[in-house]
C-alpha positions in Angstrom: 119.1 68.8 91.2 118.0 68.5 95.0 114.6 69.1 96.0 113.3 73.0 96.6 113.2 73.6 100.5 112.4 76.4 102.8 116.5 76.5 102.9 116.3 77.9 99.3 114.3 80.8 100.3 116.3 84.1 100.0 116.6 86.6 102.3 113.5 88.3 102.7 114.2 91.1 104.9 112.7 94.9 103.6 109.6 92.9 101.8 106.3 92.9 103.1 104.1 90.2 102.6 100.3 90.1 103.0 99.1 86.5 103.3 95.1 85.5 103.5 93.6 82.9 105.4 96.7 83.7 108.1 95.7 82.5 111.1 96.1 78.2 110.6 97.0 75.4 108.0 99.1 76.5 104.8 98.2 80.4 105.2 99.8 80.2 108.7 103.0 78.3 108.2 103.5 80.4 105.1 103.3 83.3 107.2 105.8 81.8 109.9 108.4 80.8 106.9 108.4 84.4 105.3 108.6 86.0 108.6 111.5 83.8 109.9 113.0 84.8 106.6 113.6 88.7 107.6 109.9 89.8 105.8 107.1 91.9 107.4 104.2 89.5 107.3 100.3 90.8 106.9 98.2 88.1 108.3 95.0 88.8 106.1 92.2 87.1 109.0 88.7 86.9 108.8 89.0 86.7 113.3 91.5 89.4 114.5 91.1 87.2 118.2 92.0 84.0 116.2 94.7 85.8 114.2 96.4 87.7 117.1 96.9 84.0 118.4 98.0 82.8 115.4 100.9 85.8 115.6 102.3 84.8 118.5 103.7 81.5 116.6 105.4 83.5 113.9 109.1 83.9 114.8 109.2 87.6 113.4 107.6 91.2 112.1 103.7 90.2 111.9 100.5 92.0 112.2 97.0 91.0 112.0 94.7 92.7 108.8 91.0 92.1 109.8 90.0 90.7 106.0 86.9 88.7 105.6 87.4 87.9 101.8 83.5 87.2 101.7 82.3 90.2 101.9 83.4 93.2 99.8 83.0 95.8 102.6 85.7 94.3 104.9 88.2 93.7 101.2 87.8 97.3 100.7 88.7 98.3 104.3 91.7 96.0 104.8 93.4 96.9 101.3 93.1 100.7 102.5 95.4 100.0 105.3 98.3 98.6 103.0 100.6 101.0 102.2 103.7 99.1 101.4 103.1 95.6 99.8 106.1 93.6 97.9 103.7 90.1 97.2 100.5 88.6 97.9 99.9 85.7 98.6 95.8 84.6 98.1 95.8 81.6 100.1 92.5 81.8 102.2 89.7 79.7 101.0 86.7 77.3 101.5 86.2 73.4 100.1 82.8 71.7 99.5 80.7 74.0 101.7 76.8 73.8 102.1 75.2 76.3 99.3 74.8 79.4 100.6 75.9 83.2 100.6 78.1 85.7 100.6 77.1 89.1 102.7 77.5 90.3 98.8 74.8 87.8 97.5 77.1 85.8 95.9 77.7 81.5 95.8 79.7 81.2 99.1 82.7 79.7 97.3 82.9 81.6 94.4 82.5 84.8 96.2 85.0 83.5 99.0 87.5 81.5 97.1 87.5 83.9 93.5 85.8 87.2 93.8 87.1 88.0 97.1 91.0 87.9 96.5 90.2 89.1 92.8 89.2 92.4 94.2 91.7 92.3 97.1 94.0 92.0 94.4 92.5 95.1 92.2 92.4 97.0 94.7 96.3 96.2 95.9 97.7 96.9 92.3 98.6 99.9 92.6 100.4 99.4 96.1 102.6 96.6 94.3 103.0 97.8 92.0 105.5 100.5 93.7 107.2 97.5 94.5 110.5 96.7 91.9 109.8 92.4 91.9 106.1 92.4 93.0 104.8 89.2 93.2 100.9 87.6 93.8 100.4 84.1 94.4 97.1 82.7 94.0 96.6 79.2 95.7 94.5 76.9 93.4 93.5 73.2 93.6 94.1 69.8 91.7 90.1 69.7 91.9 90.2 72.9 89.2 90.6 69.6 86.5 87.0 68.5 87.5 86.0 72.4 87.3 83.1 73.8 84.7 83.2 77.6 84.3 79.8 78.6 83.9 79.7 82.4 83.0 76.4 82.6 82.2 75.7 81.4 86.3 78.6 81.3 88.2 76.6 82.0 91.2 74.5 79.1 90.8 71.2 80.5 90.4 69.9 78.6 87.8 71.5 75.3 88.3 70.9 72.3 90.9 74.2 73.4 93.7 77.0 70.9 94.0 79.3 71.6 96.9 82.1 69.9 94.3 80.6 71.2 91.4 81.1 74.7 92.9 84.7 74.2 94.2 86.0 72.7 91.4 84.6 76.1 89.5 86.0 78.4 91.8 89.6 77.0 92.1 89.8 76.6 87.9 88.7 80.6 88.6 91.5 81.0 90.3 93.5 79.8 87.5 92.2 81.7 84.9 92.4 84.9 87.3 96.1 84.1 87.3 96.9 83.9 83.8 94.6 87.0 82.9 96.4 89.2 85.7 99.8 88.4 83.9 98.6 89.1 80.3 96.8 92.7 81.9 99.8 93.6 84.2 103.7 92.2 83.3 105.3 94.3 85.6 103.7 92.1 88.5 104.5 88.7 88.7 101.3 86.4 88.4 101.6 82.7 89.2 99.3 80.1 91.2 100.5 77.2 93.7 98.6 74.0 94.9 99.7 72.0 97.9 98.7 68.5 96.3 97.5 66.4 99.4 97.6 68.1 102.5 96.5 67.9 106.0 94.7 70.6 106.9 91.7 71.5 108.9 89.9 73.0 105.1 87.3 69.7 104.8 86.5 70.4 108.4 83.6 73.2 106.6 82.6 70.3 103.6 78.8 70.0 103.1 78.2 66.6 105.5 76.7 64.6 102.5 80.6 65.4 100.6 82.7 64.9 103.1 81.3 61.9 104.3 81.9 60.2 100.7 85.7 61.5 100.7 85.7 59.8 103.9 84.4 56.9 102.5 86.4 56.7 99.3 89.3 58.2 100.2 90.2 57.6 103.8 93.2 54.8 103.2 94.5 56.9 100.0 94.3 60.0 102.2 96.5 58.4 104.4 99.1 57.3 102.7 99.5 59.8 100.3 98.5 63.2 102.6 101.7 65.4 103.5 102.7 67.8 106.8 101.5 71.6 105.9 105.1 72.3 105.8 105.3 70.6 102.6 102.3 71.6 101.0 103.3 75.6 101.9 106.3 74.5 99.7 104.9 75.3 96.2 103.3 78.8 96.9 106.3 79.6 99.0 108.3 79.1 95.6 106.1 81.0 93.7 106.0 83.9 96.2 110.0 83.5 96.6 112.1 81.7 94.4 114.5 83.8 92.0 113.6 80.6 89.2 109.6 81.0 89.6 107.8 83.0 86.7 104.6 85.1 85.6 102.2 82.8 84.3 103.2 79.7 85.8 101.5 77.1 88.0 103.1 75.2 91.1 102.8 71.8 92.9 104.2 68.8 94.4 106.0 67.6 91.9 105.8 63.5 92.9 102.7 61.2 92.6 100.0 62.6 90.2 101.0 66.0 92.0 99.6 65.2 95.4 102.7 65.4 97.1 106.5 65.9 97.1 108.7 68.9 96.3 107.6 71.9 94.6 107.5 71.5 90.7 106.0 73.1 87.9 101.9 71.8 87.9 99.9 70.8 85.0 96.9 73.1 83.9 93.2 71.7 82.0 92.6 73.2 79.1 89.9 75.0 80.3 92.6 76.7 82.3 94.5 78.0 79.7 91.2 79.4 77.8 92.1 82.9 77.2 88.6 83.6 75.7 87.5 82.5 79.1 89.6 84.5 81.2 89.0 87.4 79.6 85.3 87.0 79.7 85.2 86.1 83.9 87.7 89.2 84.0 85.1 91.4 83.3 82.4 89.6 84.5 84.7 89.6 88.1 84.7 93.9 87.6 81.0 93.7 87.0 80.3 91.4 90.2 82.8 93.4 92.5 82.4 96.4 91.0 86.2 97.3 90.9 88.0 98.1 88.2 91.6 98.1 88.0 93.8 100.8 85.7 94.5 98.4 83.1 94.4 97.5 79.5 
């Protein structure tokens, strides 16, 4: 079979899409793809100044959603404005930052990178849905393999912080979030991407001590293994569009130990197919947020 390119994408016009983290890297080019591709495109922003820039590159029906996934306040405001949605797309996120907070208390990357699209998307189910092939895409990391989910602390409270440590927790979060949202709601499509490899601006935010030892260890292999953000938007593109992509499932670049290449169906730890522990952050993630969806 050929590779899986934006050419494959079906027609997307009378769908509306609401993409987070919008405004640059993977969350902006999938924005510009879906909108070139006949859909309405919510560009979820956490800067409406940065955003509205950001728009004026997307070749089609945008608008900028003022969404600042760390913190609950502005998540509650910008889901109140959707009134249409056919797929999310939960691509915003943070790598390796400094510890530190969320304006909810919370670890910085947990509550950014998990609890902060877990309750956009609670708070969006009913919208999609409404919709007859809703879709959410969550965008996860090859780092989840590395991840420890601590339920007992996810906030790191009573551990020593890692900037890796926490990352790795929040994007094997992301993972389990996935799986548990297609077990507690069939009718809406739940599958997770990675982009392998690719240059973004993301480690521009790493904790200094972190990103100066990726530098250090991985500068040459970053090179010649990195890909264009076109290529590493592939796999969530597939899972937010392809007829072929399923509930449950997990994409990435299908060619070198997954770090880059065409889209392809990506390998999951056993940690992130613990049921048990999905569940379990499930309702610890209503607890936190203090949204619960109407579902089993």
């Amino acid at each position: 079979m050929s590779p899986w390119t934006e050419a494959d994408i079906p027609d997307q016009t009378g769908r509306t899409v609401l993409v987070t983290g919008a405004n640059s890297g993977l969350g902006l080019r999938t924005a510009q793809v879906l909108a070139g591709k006949g859909a309405h495109v919510l560009m979820g922003c956490r800067s409406v100044q940065r955003g509205e820039t950001a728009r004026l590159s997307v070749p089609g029906s945008a608008e900028v959603l003022e969404l600042d996934l760390a913190d609950l306040s502005s998540v509650r405001a910008a889901a109140a404005k959707v009134e249409k949605l056919d797929v999310l797309v939960n691509n915003a996120g943070i790598m390796a930052v400094p510890n530190g907070r969320t304006a909810d208390g919370f670890e910085r990357q947990f509550g950014t990178n998990h609890l902060g699209p877990a309750a956009l998307t609670f708070l969006l189910l009913p919208v999609l849905r409404r919709s007859a092939n809703a879709r959410v895409v969550t965008v996860s990391s090859l780092m989840h393999q590395y991840g420890r989910m601590n339920l007992d602390d996810p906030n790191w409270e009573r551990r020593s912080y890692s900037a890796r440590g926490a990352y790795s927790q929040s994007k094997l979060a992301n993972l389990l979030f996935m799986r548990e949202l297609q077990r507690r709601a069939p009718d809406v499509e739940s599958m997770a991407a990675h982009p392998g490899m690719t240059a973004t601006d993301l480690a521009n935010n790493m904790a200094d001590a972190h990103r100066s030892a990726v530098i250090r260890a991985g500068g040459k292999l970053f090179g010649l293994f990195s890909q264009s953000v076109e290529m590493g938007a592939l796999p969530q593109l597939y899972a937010a569009t392809s007829p072929d992509a399923h509930g449950g499932a997990y994409y990435g670049p299908g060619g070198f130990n997954g770090l880059r290449g065409y889209p392809s169906t990506a390998g999951m730890t056993a940690a992130a197919r613990d049921d048990l522990a999905a569940n379990r952050l499930w309702e610890l993630t209503t607890k936190l947020t203090g949204i619960a969806p109407d579902l089993p």
